[in-house]
C-alpha positions in Angstrom: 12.8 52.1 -33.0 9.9 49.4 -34.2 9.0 49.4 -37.8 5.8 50.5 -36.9 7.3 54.0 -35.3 9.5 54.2 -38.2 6.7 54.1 -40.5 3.8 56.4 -38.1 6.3 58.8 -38.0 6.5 58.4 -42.7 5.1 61.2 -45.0 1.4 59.4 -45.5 1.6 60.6 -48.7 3.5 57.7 -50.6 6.5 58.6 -52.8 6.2 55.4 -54.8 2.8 53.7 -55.9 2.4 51.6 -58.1 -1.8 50.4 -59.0 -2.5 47.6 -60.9 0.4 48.0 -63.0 0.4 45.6 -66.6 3.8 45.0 -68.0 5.1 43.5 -71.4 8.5 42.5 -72.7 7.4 41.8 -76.4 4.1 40.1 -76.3 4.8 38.1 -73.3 2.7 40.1 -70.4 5.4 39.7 -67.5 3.7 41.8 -64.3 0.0 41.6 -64.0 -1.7 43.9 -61.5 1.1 44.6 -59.4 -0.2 47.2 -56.4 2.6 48.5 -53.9 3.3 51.5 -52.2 6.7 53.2 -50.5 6.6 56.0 -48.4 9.5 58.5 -47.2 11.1 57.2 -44.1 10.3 53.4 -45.2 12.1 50.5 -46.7 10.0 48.2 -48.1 11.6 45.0 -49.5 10.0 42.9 -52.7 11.0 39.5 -52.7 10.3 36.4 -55.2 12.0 33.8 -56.9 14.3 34.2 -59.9 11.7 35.0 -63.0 8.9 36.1 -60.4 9.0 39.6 -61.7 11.2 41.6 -59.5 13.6 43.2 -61.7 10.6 43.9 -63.8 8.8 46.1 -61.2 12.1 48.3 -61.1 12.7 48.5 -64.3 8.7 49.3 -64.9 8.6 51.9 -62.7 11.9 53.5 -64.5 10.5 53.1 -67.8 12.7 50.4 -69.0 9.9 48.3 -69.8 6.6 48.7 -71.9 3.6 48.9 -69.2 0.1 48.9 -71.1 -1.9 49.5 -68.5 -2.1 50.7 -64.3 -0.4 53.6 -62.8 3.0 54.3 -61.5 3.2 57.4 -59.6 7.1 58.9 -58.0 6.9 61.8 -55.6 4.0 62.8 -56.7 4.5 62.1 -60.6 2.8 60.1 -63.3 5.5 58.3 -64.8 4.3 56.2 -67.2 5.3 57.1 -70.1 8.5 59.4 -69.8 11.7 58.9 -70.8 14.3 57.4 -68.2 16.3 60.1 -67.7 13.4 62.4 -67.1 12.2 59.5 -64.3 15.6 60.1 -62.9 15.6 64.1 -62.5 12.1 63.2 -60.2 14.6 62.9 -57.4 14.8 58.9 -58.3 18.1 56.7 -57.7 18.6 53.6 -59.2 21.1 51.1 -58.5 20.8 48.1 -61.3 21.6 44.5 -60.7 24.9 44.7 -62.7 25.7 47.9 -60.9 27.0 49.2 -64.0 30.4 50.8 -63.7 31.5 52.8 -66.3 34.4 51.3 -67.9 37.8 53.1 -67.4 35.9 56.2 -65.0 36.9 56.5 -61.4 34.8 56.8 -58.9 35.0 60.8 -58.4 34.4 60.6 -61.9 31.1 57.8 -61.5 30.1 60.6 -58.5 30.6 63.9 -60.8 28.4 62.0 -63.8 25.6 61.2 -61.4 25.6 64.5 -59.9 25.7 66.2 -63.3 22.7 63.9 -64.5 20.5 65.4 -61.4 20.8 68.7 -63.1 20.6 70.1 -59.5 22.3 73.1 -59.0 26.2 72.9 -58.8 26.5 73.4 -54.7 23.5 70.3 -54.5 25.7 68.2 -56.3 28.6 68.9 -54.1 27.0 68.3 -51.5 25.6 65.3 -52.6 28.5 64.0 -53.8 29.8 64.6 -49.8 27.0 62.9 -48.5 28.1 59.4 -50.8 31.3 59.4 -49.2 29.8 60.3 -45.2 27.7 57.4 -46.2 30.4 55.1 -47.8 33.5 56.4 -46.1 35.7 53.7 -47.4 35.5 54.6 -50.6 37.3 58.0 -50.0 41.0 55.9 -50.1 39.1 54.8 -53.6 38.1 58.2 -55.6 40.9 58.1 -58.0 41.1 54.4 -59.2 39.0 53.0 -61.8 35.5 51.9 -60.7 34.8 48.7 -63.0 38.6 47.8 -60.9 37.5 47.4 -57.5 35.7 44.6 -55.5 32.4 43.2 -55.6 32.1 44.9 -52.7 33.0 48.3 -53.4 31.5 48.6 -56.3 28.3 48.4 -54.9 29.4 51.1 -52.4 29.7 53.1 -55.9 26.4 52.2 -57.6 24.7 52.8 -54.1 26.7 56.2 -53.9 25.7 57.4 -57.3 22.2 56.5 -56.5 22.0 58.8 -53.8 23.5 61.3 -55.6 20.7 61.5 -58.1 18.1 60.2 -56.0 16.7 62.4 -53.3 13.5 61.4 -52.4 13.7 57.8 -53.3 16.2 54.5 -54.3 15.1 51.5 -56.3 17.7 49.2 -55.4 18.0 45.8 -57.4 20.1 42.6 -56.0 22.6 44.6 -54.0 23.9 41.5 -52.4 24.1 39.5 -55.1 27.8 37.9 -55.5 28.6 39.9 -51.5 30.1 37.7 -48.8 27.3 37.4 -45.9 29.0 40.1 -43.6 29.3 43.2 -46.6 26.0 42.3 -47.8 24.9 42.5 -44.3 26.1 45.7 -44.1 25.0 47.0 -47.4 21.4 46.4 -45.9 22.0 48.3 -42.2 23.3 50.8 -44.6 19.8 51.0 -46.9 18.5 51.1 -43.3 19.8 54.1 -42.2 19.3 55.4 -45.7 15.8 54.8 -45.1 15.7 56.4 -41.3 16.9 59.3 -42.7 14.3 60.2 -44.9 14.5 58.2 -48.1 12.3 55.8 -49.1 13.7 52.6 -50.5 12.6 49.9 -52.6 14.8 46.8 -52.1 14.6 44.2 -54.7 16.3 41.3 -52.8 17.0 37.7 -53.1 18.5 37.3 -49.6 15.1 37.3 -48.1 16.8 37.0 -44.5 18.7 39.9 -44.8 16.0 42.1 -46.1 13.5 41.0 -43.3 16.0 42.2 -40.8 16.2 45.9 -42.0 12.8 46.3 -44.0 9.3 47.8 -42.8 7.5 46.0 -44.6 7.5 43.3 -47.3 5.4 42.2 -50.8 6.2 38.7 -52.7 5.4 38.3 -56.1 5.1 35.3 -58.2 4.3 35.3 -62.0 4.2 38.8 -62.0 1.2 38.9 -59.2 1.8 40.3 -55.6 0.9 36.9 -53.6 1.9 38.3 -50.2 3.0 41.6 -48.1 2.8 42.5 -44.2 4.7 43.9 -42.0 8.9 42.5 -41.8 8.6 42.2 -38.0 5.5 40.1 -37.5 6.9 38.3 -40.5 10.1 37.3 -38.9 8.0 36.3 -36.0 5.9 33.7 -37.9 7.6 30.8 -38.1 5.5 29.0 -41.1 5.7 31.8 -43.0 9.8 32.1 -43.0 10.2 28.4 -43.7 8.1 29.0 -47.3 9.7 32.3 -47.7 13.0 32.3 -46.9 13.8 29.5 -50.1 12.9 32.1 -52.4 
């Protein structure tokens, strides 16, 4: 299936928008007028160089970071505003660029916090917690050892699965290649893909512009905290010009 079926046959309603959002760490005003949308079904991919404003966007969006000004809107939710864990119980997953393991907790144990911090009812967490592991099945060989002990690799798998677990509507996912060998991270993004197909939307933060091309709908770049570019992946990857500037982010 094109990206354009994938994304004709979306909710037109967007999960995630984002209008002319204004962000601040201190006094120093980081995103300025950043305008994006996600809808279910899609994975859209934001891509920049290091300091461009990516992270920022993610972390705006989950009210990590002061925004002043714009609108950020999740399934149908103003945002701006609320705490972080209320962001989360939207139906939001987030996977951070550290990933974040929790420090002597296995994974069953990373899965059972996640679920527990969805506040869904008990046989939605179980469930969800199944559908981590139908997703990552590798990681069922895993469930008892500590997390923060595994590979690069797997614990991604685990960040990802949590994610899911609490986020079921959408994923903000931040860097999930970074440190990965080319073939897992390659994986890691056929897996967002299929994440996506299924109904999710997802927002990839991604340095490995090549790999997100391959398995997004559609791409934004920002630079100095401005949206400087966004069209669809495939013509994208088609445009030869355009992939030599881009593809040295």
């Amino acid at each position: 299936m094109s990206a354009a079926e994938r994304v004709a046959g979306a909710d037109g309603a967007p999960l995630l928008e984002l209008d002319d959002v204004q962000a601040y760490y201190g006094l120093a005003h980081i995103l300025q007028g950043i305008t994006l949308t996600v809808r279910a079904g899609e994975l859209v991919a934001l891509l920049g160089r290091n300091g461009a404003g990516k992270t920022t966007t993610v972390k705006s969006i989950m009210g990590l970071v002061a925004v002043r000004g714009g609108r950020i809107r999740c399934a149908g939710r103003d945002v701006v505003g609320h705490a972080t864990e209320n962001i989360a119980q939207f139906g939001i997953g987030y996977v951070p660029e550290d990933r974040r393991m929790f420090p002597g907790l296995t994974v069953r144990e990373n899965f059972r916090l996640a679920a527990l911090g969805s506040r869904a009812p008990k046989g939605e967490q179980q469930a969800a917690q199944r559908r981590a592991l139908e997703v990552f099945p590798l990681l069922e060989k895993h469930l008892d050892r500590d997390a923060s002990r595994l590979s690069g690799g797997q614990q991604q798998m685990v960040a990802v699965g949590r994610a899911l677990i609490g986020g079921t509507k959408l994923l903000l996912v931040d860097e999930v290649t970074q440190g990965l060998a080319p073939n897992i991270a390659h994986d890691m993004g056929r897996t967002l893909r299929r994440v996506a197909d299924e109904g999710h939307g997802v927002l990839l933060v991604e340095q490995n512009a090549q790999m997100a091309l391959e398995v997004a709908d559609r791409v934004y770049v920002v630079d100095q905290g401005v949206i400087v570019h966004s069209g669809d992946a495939e013509q994208l990857r088609a445009d030869p010009a355009w992939m030599a500037e881009h593809l040295q982010l």
